[in-house]
C-alpha positions as CSV (number, residue, x, y, z in Angstrom):
1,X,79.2,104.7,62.2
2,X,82.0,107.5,63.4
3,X,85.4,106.4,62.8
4,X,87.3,105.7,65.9
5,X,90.7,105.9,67.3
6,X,92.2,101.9,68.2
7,X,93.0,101.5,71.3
8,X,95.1,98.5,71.9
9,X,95.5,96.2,75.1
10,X,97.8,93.3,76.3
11,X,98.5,91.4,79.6
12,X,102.4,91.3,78.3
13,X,103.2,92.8,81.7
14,X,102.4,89.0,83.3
15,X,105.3,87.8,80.9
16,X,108.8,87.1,82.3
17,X,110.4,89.6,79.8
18,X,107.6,92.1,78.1
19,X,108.2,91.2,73.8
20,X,108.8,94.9,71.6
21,X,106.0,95.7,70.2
22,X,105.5,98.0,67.3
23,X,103.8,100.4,68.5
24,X,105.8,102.7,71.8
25,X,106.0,100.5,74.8
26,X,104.0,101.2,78.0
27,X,105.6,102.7,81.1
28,X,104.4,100.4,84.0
29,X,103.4,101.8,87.9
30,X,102.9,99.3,90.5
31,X,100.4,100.0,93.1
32,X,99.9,98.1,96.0
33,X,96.5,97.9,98.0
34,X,95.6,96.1,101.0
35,X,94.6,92.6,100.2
36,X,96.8,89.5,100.0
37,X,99.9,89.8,97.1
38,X,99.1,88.0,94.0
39,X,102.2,85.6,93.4
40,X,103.3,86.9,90.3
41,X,103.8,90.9,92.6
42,X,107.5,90.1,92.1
43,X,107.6,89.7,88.5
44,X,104.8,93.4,88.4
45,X,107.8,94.8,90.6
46,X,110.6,94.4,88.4
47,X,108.7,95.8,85.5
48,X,107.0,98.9,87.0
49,X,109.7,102.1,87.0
50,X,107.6,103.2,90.0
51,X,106.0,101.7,92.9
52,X,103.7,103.0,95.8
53,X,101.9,101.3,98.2
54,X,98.6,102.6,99.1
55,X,98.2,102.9,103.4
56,X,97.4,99.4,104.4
57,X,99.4,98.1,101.4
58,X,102.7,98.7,102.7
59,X,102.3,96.1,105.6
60,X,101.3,93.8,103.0
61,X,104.4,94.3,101.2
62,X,106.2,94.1,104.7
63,X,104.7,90.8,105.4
64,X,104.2,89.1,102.4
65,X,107.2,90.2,99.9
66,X,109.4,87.8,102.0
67,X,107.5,84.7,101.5
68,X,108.4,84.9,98.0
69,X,111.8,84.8,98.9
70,X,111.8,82.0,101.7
71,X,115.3,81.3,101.2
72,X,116.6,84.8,101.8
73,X,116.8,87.1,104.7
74,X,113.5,88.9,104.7
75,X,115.1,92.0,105.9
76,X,117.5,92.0,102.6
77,X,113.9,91.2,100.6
78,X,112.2,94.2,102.5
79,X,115.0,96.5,101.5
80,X,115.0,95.2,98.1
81,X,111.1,96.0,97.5
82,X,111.2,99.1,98.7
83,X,108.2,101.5,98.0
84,X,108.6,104.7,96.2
85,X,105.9,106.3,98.2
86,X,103.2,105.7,100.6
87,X,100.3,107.7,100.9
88,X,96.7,107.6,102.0
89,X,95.0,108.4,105.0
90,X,97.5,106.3,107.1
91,X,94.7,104.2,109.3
92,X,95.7,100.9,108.7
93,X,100.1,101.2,108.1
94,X,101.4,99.8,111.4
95,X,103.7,102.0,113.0
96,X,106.9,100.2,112.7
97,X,106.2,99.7,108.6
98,X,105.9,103.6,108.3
99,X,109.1,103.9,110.7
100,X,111.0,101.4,108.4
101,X,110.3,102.1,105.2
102,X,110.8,105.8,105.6
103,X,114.1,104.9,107.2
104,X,115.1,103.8,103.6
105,X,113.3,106.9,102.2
106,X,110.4,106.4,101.1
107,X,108.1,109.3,100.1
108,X,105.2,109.2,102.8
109,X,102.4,111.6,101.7
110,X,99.8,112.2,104.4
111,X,96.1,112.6,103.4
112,X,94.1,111.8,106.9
113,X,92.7,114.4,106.3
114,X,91.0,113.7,103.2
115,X,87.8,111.3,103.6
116,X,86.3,111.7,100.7
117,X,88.3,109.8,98.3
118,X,89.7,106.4,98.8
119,X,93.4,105.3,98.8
120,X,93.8,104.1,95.5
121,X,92.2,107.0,94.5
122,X,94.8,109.0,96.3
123,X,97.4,107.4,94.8
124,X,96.3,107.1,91.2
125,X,96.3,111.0,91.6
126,X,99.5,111.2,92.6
127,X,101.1,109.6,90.1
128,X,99.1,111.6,87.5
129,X,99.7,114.9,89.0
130,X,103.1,114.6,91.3
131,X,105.0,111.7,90.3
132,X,108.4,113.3,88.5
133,X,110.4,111.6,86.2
134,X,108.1,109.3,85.0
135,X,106.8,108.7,80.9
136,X,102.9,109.5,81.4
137,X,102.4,109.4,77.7
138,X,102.3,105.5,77.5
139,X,101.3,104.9,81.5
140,X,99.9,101.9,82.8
141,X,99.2,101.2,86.2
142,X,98.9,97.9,87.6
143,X,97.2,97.8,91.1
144,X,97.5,94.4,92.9
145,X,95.4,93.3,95.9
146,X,92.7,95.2,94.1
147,X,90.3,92.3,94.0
148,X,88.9,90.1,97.0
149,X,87.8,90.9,100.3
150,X,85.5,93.5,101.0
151,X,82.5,93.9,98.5
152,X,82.4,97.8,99.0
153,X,85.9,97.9,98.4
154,X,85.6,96.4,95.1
155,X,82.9,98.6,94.2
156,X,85.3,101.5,95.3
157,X,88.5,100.5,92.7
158,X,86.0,100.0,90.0
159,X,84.7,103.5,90.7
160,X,88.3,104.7,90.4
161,X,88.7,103.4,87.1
162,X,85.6,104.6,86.0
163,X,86.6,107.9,87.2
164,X,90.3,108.4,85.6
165,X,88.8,106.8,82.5
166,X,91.4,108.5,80.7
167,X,94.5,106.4,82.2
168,X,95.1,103.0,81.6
169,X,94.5,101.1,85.0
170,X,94.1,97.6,85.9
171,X,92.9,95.8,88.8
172,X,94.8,92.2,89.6
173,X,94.2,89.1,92.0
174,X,95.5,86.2,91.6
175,X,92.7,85.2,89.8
176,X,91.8,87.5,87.5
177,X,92.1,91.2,86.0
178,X,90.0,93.6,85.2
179,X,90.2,97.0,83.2
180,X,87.7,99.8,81.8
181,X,87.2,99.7,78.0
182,X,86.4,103.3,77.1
183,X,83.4,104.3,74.4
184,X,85.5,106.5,72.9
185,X,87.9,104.1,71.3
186,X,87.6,100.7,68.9
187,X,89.6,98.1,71.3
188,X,91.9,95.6,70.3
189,X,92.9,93.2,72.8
190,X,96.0,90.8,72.6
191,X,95.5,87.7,74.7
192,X,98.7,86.3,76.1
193,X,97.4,82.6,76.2
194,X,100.1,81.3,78.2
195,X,99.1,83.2,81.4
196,X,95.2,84.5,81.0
197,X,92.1,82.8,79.6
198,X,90.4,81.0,78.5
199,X,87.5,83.0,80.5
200,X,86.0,86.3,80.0
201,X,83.6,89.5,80.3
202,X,82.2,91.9,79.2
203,X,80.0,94.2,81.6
204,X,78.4,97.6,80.6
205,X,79.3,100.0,83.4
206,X,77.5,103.6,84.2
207,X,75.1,103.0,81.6
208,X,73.1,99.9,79.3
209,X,74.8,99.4,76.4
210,X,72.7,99.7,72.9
211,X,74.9,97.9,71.2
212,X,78.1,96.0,71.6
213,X,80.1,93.9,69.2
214,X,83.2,91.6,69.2
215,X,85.2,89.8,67.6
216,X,87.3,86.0,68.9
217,X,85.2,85.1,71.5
218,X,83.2,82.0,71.7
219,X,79.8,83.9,72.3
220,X,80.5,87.2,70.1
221,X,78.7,90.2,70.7
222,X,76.6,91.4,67.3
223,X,74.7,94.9,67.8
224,X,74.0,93.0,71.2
225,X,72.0,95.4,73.7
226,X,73.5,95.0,77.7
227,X,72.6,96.3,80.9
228,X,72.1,94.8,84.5
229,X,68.6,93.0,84.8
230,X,69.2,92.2,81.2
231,X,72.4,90.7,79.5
232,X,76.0,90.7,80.4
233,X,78.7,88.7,78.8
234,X,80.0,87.1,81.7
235,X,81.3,83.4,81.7
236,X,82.4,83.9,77.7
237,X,85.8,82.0,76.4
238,X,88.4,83.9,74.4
239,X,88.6,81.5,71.0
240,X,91.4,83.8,69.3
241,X,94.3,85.8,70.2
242,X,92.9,88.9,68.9
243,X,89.9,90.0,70.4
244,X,87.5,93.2,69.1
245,X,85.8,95.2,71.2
246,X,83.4,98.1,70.1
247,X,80.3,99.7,72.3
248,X,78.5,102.3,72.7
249,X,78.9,102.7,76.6
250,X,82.2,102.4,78.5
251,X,82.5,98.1,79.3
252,X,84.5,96.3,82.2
253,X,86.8,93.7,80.3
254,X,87.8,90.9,82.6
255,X,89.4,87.6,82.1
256,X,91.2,84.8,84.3
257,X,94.7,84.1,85.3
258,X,95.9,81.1,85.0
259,X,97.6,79.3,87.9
260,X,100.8,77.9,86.8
């Protein structure tokens, strides 16, 4: 078997303060899409160094950032959260959102004109090819309200991540999170088990998987073959805090959020 390079994962950034960790720390961007904000948005917010809201996301912010905060002004809350940028293809922003956010300044990038891509997509390229000031050699970006609603939708963030294989993205609800295990790398995933589990997957995505094998779950994967028609490991349980990942085809890791 050819060596390969670990790749190491944790949900730390669900934590109230993220713990140092040996190796360098991650540099966190918060995206914001247009479905409902999980409840832990805040808590993303104060760790990301940049935020952007993706069209429709920024009335989400707008409305729902202040519901957090029920015992404060919500204007002092709107002004608080303020986006770095917006940017998409501006169909769904409400007028007076755009008018008051960029009243603060806040960046607003304009891309009606480009149909072809979706808005996280938009975004996710903007903060890999424009965003300034920013560590991209230890990037994560979280993107909330990426889960829920629209099937197609769905379908659509997943073919993001697919598609900037190369960056370290995950998809939040309130439920659950999802990221792309690349083929390229060995994976070592630490589970934070005061926040997520005990319920996980694995799904092959873009092609079967010939063989798959982990380590710490309740129904490890040994030389295991995957594809859709056949087997996926969906419904598994995380038994350790360390678990193993290696494939032969790029694999969807999910597992739940617990509701605390």
């Amino acid at each position: 078997m050819i060596a390969m390079d670990l790749m190491h994962h944790s949900s730390c950034f669900l934590l109230p303060t993220i713990p140092l960790q040996r190796r360098p720390s991650l540099t966190y961007a918060l995206l914001v899409l247009n479905q409902n904000l999980p409840r832990f948005t805040p808590l993303l917010w104060n760790h990301a160094q940049l935020h952007l809201c993706a069209d429709g996301g920024a009335n989400r912010l707008y409305d729902e950032m202040p519901l957090f905060f029920p015992q404060e002004d919500a204007s002092d809350v709107r002004r608080r959260y303020k986006p770095d940028v917006i940017k998409g293809d501006m169909d769904s922003i409400r007028r007076e959102v755009l008018e008051f956010y960029a009243s603060l300044g806040t960046e607003i990038v304009d891309k009606s004109h480009d149909q072809d891509t979706t808005d996280l997509h938009k975004c996710v390229t903007y903060i890999r090819d424009s965003a300034s000031g920013l560590d991209k050699s230890n990037l994560c970006v979280l993107v909330v309200g990426a889960l829920g609603g629209r099937f197609d939708q769905e379908m659509g963030n997943l073919n993001v991540i697919c598609r900037f294989s190369s960056m370290r993205i995950v998809l939040l609800s309130n439920d659950s999170l999802i990221h792309l295990l690349p083929r390229t790398y060995c994976h070592e995933i630490h589970i934070q088990t005061s926040v997520e589990g005990p319920h996980c997957g694995l799904i092959p995505i873009g092609t079967p998987s010939k063989s798959s094998t982990t380590t710490g779950l309740q129904w490890d994967l040994n030389n295991t073959a995957m594809e859709f028609g056949g087997l996926v490991s969906t419904s598994n349980i995380v038994k350790e805090e360390k678990v193993t990942v290696q494939s032969d085809c790029d694999l969807l890791w999910t597992i739940s959020i617990k509701k605390l």
